[in-house]
ChimeraX commands (.cxc) that place a marker at each C-alpha (Angstrom):
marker #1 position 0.07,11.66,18.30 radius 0.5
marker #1 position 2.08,12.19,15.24 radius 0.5
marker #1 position 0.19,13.82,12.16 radius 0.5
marker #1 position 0.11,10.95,9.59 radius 0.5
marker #1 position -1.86,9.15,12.36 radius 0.5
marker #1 position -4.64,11.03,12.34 radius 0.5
marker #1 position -4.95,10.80,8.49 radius 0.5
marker #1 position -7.80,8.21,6.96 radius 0.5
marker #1 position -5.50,7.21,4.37 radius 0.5
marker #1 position -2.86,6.73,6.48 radius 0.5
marker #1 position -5.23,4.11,8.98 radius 0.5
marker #1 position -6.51,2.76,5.51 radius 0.5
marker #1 position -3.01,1.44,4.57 radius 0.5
marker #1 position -2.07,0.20,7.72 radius 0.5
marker #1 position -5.12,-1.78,7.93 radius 0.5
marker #1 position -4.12,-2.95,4.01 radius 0.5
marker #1 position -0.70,-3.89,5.20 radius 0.5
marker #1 position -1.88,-5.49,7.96 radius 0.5
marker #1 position -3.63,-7.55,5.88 radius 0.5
marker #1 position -0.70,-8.38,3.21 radius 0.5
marker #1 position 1.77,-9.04,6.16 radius 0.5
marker #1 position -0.67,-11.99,8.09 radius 0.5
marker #1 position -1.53,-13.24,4.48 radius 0.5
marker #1 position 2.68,-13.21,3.76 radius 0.5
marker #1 position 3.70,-14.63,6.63 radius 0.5
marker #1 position 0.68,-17.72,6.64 radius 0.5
marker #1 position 2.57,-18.38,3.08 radius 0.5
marker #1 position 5.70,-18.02,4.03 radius 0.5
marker #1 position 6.98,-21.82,3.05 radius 0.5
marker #1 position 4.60,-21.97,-0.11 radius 0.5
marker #1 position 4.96,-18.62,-2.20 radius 0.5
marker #1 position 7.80,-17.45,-4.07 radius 0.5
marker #1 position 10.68,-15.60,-2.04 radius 0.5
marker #1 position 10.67,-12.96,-4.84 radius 0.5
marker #1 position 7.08,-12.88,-4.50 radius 0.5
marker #1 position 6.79,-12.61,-1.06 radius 0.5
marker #1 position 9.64,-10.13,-0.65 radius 0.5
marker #1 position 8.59,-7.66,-3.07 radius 0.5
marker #1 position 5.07,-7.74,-2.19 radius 0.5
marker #1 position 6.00,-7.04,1.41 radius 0.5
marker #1 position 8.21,-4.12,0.29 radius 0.5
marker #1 position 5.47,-2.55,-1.93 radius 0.5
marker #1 position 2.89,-2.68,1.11 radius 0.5
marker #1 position 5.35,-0.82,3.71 radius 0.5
marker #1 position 6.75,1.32,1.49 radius 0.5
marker #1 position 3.03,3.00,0.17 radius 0.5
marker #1 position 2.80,3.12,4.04 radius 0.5
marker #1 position 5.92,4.50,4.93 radius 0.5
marker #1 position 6.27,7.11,2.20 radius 0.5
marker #1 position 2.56,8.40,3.29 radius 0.5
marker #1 position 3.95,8.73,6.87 radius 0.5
marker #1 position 7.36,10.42,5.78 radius 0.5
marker #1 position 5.34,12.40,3.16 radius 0.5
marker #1 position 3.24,14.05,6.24 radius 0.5
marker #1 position 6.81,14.97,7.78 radius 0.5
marker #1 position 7.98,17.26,5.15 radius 0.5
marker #1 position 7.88,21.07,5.48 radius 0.5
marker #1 position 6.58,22.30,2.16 radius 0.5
marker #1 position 4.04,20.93,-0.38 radius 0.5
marker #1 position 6.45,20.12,-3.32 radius 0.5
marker #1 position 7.85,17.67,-0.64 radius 0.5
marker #1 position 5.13,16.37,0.30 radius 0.5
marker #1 position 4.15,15.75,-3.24 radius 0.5
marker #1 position 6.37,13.90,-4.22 radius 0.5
marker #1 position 6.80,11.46,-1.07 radius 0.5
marker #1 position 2.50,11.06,-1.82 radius 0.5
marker #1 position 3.09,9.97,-5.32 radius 0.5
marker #1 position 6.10,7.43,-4.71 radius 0.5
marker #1 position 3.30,5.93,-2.10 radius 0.5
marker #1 position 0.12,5.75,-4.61 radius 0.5
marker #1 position 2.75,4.72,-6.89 radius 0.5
marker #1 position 3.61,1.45,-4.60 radius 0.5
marker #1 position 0.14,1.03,-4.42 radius 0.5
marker #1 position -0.47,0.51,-8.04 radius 0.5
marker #1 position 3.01,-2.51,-7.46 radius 0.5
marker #1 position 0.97,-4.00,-4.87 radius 0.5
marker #1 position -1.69,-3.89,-7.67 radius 0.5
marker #1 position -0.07,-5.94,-9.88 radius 0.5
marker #1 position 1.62,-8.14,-7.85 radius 0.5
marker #1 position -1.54,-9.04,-6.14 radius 0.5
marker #1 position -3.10,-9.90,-9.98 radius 0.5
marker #1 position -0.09,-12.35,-10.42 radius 0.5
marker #1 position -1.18,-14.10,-6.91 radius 0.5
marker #1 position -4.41,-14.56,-8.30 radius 0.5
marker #1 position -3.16,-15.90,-11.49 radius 0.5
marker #1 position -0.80,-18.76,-10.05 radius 0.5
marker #1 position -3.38,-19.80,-7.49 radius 0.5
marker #1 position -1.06,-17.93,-4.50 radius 0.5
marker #1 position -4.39,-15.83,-2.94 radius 0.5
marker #1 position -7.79,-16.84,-2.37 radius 0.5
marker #1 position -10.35,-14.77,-4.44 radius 0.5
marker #1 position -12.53,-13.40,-1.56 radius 0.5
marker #1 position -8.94,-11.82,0.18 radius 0.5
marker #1 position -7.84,-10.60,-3.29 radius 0.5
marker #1 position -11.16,-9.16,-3.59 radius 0.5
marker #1 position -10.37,-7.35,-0.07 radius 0.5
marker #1 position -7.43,-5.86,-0.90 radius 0.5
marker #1 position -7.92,-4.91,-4.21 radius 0.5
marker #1 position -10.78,-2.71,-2.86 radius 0.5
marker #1 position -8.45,-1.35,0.07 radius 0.5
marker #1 position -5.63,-0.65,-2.65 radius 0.5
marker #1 position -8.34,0.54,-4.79 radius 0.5
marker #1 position -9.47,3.42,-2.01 radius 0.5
marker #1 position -6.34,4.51,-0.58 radius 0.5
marker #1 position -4.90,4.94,-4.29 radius 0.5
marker #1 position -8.17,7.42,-4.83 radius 0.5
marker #1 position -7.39,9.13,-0.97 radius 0.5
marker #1 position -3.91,9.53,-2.02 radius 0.5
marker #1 position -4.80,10.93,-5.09 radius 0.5
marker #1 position -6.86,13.20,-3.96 radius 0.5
marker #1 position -4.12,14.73,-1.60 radius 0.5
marker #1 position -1.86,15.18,-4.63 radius 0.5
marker #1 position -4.18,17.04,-6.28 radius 0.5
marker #1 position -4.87,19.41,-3.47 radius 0.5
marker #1 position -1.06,20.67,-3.50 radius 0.5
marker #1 position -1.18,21.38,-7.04 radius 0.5
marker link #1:1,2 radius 0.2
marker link #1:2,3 radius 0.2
marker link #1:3,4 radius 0.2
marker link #1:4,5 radius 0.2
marker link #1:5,6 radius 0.2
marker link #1:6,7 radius 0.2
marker link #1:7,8 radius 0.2
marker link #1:8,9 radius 0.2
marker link #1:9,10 radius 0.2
marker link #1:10,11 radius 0.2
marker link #1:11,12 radius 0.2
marker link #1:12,13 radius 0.2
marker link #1:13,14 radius 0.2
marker link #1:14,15 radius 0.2
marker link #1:15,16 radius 0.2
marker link #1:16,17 radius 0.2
marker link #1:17,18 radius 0.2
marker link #1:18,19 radius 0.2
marker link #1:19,20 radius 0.2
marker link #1:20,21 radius 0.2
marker link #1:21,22 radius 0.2
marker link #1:22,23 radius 0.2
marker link #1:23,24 radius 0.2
marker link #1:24,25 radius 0.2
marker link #1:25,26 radius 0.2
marker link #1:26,27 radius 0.2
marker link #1:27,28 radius 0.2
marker link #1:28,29 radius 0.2
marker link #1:29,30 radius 0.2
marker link #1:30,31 radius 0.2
marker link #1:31,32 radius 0.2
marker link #1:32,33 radius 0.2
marker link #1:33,34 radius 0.2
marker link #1:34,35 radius 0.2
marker link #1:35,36 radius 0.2
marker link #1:36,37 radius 0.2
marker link #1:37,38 radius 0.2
marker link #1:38,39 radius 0.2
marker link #1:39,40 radius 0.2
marker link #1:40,41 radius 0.2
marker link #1:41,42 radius 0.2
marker link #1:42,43 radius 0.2
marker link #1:43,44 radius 0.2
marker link #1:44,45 radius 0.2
marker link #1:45,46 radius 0.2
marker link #1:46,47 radius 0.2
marker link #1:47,48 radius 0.2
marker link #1:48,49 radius 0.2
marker link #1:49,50 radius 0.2
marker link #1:50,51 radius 0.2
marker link #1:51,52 radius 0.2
marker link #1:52,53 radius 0.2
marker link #1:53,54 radius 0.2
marker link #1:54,55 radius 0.2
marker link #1:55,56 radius 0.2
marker link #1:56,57 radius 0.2
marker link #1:57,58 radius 0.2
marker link #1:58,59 radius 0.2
marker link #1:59,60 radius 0.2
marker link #1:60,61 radius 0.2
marker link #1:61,62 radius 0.2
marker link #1:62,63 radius 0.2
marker link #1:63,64 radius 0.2
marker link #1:64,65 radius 0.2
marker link #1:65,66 radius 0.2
marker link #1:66,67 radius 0.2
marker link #1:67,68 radius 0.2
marker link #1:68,69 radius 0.2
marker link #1:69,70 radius 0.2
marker link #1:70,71 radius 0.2
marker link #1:71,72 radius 0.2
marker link #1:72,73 radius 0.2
marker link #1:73,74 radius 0.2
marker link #1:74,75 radius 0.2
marker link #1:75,76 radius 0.2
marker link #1:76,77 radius 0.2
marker link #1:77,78 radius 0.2
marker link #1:78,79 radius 0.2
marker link #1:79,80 radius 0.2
marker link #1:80,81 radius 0.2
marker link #1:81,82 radius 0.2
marker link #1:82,83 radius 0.2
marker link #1:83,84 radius 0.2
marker link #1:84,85 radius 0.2
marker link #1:85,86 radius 0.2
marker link #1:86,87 radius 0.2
marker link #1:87,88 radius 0.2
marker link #1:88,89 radius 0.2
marker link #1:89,90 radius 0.2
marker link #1:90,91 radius 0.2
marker link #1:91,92 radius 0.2
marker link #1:92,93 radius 0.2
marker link #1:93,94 radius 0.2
marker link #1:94,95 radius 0.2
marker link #1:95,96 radius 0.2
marker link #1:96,97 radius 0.2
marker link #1:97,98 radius 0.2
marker link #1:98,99 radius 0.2
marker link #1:99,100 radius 0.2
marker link #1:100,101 radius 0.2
marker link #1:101,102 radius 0.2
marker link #1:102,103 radius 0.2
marker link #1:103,104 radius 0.2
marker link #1:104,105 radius 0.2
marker link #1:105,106 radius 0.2
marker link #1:106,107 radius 0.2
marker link #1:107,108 radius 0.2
marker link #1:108,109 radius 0.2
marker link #1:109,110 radius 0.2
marker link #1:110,111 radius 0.2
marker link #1:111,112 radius 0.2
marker link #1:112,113 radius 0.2
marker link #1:113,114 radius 0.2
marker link #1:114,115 radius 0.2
marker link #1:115,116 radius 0.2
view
């Protein structure tokens, strides 16, 4: 088992992506390319950056992979707010994520601040 598996935060956003990627791909005819695109790059790269984050050797390092993924969190943020607004995302799976985005952006947060 590799370490960023064992990490909450790290299950949280896979779970979150998860999510974004079955709600993406059920759209896939209907919601804006641009959309669709970028909010599928925000989701994997939060995820992605948390995994290659755990990889790294020394704490600056790590830092700085942890805040480019909280960081994609807060773009998955917003472009989940525009979904809302043009009618692209029910309200109860908004709700969902928002929550999700809402704790892993508070996990994450909290392992930046434990390397400062």
């Amino acid at each position: 088992m590799f370490d960023f598996e064992k990490l909450e935060v790290y299950q949280e956003m896979r779970g979150v992506n998860l999510k974004v990627l079955k709600h993406l791909f059920a759209q896939k005819h209907t919601l804006d390319p641009y959309l669709q695109d970028q909010f599928k790059r925000a989701s994997l790269s939060a995820l992605l950056n948390l995994a290659e984050g755990t990889g790294r050797m020394t704490n600056p390092d790590k830092k700085k992979f942890y805040v480019t993924a909280r960081a994609s969190v807060f773009e998955c943020v917003a472009i989940l707010q525009i979904l809302l607004d043009i009618d692209a995302i029910e309200k109860s799976l908004y709700d969902q994520l928002y929550e999700n985005f809402e704790k892993v952006s508070r996990m994450l947060l909290g392992m930046i601040r434990s390397m400062e």
